[in-house]
Residue, then its C-alpha position, 0 to 999 in steps of 0.5 A: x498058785x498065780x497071783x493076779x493084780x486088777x487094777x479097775x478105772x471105775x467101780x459103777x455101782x456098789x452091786x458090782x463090787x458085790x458080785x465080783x466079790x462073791x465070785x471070789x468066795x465061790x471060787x475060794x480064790x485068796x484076796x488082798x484088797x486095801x484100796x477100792x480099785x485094786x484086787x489081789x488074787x492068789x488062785x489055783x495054777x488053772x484059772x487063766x488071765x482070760x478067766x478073771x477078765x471074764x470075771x471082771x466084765x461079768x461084775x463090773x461091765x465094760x470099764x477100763x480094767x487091766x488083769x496082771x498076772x504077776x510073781x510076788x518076792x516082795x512087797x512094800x508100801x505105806x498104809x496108815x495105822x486102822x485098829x480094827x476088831x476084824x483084823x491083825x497085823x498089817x497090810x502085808x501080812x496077807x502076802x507073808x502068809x501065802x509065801x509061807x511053805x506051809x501055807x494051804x490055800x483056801x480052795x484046798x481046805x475042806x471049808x466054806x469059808x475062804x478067809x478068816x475076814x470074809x467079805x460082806x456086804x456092806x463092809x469096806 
């Protein structure tokens, strides 16, 4: 599995948001996403840093954009406390997750769906 951070300048308009969005779901990529101009993604060990730059550009245009691939051994940071019926835990539980031995991927698993919390339009 390879991790990559994006980190994107601008978002142009909420349609780019969207499609890159849906890209992921058709990749069935895993994601982490809390603030609007950052992306986390855990992907399957072949997909290339040239292949989410091509995402990227596909779904945002030409904006200031850096791809990151990265080993995560830990994570930290402050979030405030949001009660949401969509969601348990903290923030950080997505990265605790994917570290665990015994975790299975998305596009591993025979399903249609890539998380439990799947990204719809309009939602943020």
């Amino acid at each position: 599995m390879r991790f990559y951070i994006i980190i994107l300048s601008d978002i142009p308009d909420q349609e780019c948001d969207f499609k890159f969005a849906k890209k992921i779901q058709e990749c069935k990529f895993e994601w982490w996403r809390r603030t609007a101009l950052n992306w986390i993604l855990a992907t399957p060990d072949k997909v290339s840093t040239n292949e989410i730059t091509s995402y990227v550009v596909e779904s945002y245009g030409l904006i200031f954009s850096t791809i990151l691939e990265v080993n995560i051994n830990d994570v930290g940071g402050v979030y405030p406390t949001i009660k949401s019926k969509k969601e348990e835990g903290t923030p950080f539980d997505w990265f605790r997750r994917i570290k665990d031995p015994s975790f299975i991927p998305a596009w591993e698993k025979n399903t249609d769906s890539t998380k439990n919390n799947e990204i719809e339009k309009g939602s943020e």
